[in-house]
C-alpha atoms as one frame of an Amber mdcrd trajectory, in Angstrom:
protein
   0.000   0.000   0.000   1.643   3.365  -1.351   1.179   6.487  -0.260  -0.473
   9.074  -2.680   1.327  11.449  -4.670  -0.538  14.277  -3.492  -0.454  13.117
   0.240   3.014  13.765   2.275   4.076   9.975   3.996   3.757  11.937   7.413
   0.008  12.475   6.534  -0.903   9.198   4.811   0.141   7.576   8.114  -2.082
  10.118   9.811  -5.293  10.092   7.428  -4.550   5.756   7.903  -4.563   6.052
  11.756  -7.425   8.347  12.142  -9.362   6.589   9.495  -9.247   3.572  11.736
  -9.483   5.528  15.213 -12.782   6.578  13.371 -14.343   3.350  11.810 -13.677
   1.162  15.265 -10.454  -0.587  13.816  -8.423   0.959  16.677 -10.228   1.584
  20.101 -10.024   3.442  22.780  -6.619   2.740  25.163  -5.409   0.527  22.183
  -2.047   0.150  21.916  -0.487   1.734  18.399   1.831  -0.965  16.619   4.414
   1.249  14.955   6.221  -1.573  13.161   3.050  -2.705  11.498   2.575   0.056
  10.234   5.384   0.879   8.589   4.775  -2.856   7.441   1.280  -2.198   6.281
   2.066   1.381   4.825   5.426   0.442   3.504   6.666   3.942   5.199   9.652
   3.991   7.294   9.987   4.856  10.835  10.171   8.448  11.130   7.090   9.995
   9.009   5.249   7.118  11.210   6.562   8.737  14.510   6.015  12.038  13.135
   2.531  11.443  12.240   1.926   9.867  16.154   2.960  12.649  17.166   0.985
  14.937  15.399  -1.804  12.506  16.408  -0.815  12.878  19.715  -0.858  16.548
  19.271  -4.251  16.498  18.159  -5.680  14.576  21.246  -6.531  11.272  19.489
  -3.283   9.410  21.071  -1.759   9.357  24.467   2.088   9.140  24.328   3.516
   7.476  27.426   7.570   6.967  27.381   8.730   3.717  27.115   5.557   2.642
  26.644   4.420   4.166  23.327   0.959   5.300  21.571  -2.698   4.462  22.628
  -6.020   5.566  21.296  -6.808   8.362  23.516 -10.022   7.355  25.734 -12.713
  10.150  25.613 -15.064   9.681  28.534 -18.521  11.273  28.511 -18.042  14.352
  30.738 -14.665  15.418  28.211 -17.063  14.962  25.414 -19.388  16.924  26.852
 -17.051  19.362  27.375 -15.523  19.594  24.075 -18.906  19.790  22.074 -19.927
  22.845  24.095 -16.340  24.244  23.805 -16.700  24.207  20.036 -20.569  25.143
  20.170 -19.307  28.996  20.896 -16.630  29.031  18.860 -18.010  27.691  15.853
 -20.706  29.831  16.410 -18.792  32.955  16.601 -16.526  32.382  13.991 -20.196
  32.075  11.375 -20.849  34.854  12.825 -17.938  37.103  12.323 -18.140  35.295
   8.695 -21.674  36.626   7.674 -20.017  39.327   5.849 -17.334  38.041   4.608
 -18.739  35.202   2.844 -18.786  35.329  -1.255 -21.880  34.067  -3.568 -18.737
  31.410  -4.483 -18.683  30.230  -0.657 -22.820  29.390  -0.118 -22.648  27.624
  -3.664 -19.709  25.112  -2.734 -21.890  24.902   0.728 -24.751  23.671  -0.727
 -23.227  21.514  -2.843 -21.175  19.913   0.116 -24.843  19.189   1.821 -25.815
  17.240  -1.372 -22.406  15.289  -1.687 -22.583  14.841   2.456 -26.534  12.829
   1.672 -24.754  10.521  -0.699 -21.593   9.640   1.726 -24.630   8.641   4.195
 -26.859   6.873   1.476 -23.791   4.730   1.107 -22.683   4.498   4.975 -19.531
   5.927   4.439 -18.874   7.305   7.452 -15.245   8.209   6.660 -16.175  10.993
   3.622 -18.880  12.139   5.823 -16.482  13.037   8.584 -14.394  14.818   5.152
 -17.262  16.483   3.653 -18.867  17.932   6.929 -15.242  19.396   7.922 -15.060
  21.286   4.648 -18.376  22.486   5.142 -18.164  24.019   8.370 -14.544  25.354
   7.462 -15.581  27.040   4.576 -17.098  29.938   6.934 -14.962  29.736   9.445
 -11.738  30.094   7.173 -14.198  33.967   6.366 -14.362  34.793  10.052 -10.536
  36.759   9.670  -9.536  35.127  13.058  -6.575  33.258  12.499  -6.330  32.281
  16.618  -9.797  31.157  16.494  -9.585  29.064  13.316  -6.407  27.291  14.733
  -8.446  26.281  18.124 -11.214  25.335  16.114  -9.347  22.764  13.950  -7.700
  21.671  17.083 -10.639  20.786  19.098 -12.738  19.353  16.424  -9.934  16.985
  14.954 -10.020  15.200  18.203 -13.672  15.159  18.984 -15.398  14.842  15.707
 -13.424  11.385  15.197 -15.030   9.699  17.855 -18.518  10.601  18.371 -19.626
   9.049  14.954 -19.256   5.558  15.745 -22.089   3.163  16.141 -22.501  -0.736
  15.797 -25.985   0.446  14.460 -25.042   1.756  10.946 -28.305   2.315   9.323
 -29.207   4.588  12.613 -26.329   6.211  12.848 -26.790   7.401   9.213 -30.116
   8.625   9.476 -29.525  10.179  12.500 -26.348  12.133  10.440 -29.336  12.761
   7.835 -30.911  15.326   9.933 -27.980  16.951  11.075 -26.994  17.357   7.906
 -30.588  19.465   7.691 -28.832  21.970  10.056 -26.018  22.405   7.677 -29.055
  23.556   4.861 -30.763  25.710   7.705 -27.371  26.962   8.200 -26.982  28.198
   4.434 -30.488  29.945   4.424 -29.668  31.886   7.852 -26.251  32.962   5.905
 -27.865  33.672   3.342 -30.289  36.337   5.211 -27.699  37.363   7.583 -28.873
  35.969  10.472 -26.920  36.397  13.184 -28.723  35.417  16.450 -29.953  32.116
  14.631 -26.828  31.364  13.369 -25.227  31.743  16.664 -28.356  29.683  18.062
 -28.240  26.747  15.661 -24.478  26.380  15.940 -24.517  26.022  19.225 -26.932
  23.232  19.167 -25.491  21.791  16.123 -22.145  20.539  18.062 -24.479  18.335
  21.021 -22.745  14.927  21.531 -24.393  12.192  18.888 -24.637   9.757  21.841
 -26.170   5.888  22.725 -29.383   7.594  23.567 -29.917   9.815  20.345 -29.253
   6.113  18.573
């Protein structure tokens, strides 16, 4: 398996490691084997470590010394936490964005909703998770707060990855369907400058997708 041309080997190790922190391959506390995959990826050693440590950076490993990489554990009350974190900042930086945003921006929106109904028609999870973090960073790239976009990506890289997993499939999909009806509601309210319902929506938009909403 070779790394694409368009990918650097650190981050085809790290799109293959959260893929599978993401899909259930790798679970939480799991010990990362670096040597299989180097094996797997045919990558040597140090983009591998580089990319664990970026992934360690982004709070979905723990590095211990002398002990390695494990699939950080997120327990419901640091969920909780994060997901109401990002509520008010993702909501502030659509807001800041309202009038910065370009005919250009709502059009590649919209078209992201349509694309994000097909990845759940078809259950994949993975380009969901994609499509749904180019959606929400195409406004918040407008917001002209370069502090606030680089806590943003922080945060959500982490969180996002583990709060779409499900045994239940089908569920989990159409439960993704209807969130994916915020991201439309979110185009009209930027679309009519909306503000206060922006802000609103946003920060309702980023609750935890738990065992009890499935």
């Amino acid at each position: 398996m070779h790394a694409p041309k368009y990918q650097s080997l650190k981050d085809h190790v790290y799109s293959y490691i959260a893929e599978k922190i993401q899909d259930g391959t790798l679970l939480p506390n799991q010990k990362i084997n670096e040597a299989e995959i180097c094996k797997r990826l045919d990558i040597s050693r140090t983009p591998t470590r580089e990319a664990l440590f970026q992934l360690t950076s982004d709070n979905l490993l723990e590095y211990l010394p002398r002990r390695g990489f494990t699939v950080k554990a997120f327990d419901p009350k640091k969920k909780l936490d994060f997901s109401r974190i990002i509520g008010v900042l993702d909501a502030l930086a659509a807001t800041l964005a309202v009038e910065h945003l370009k005919k250009s921006d709502l059009m590649a929106m919209e078209e992201l909703v349509d694309k994000i109904d097909e990845d759940l028609g078809r259950l994949h999870f993975t380009d969901y998770y994609t499509d749904q973090l180019r959606f929400h960073d195409i406004y918040i790239q407008r917001c002209d707060n370069p502090a606030l976009i680089e806590n943003l990506n922080s945060l959500k890289n982490s969180f996002i990855r583990q709060s779409y997993s499900s045994e239940d499939k089908v569920k989990l999909a159409k439960v993704l369907t209807e969130v994916n009806g915020e991201h439309r509601k979110m185009i009209e309210l930027f679309h009519a400058k909306d503000k206060e319902k922006l802000e609103c929506l946003l920060k309702f938009h980023w609750r935890i997708i738990d065992d009890e909403m499935l």
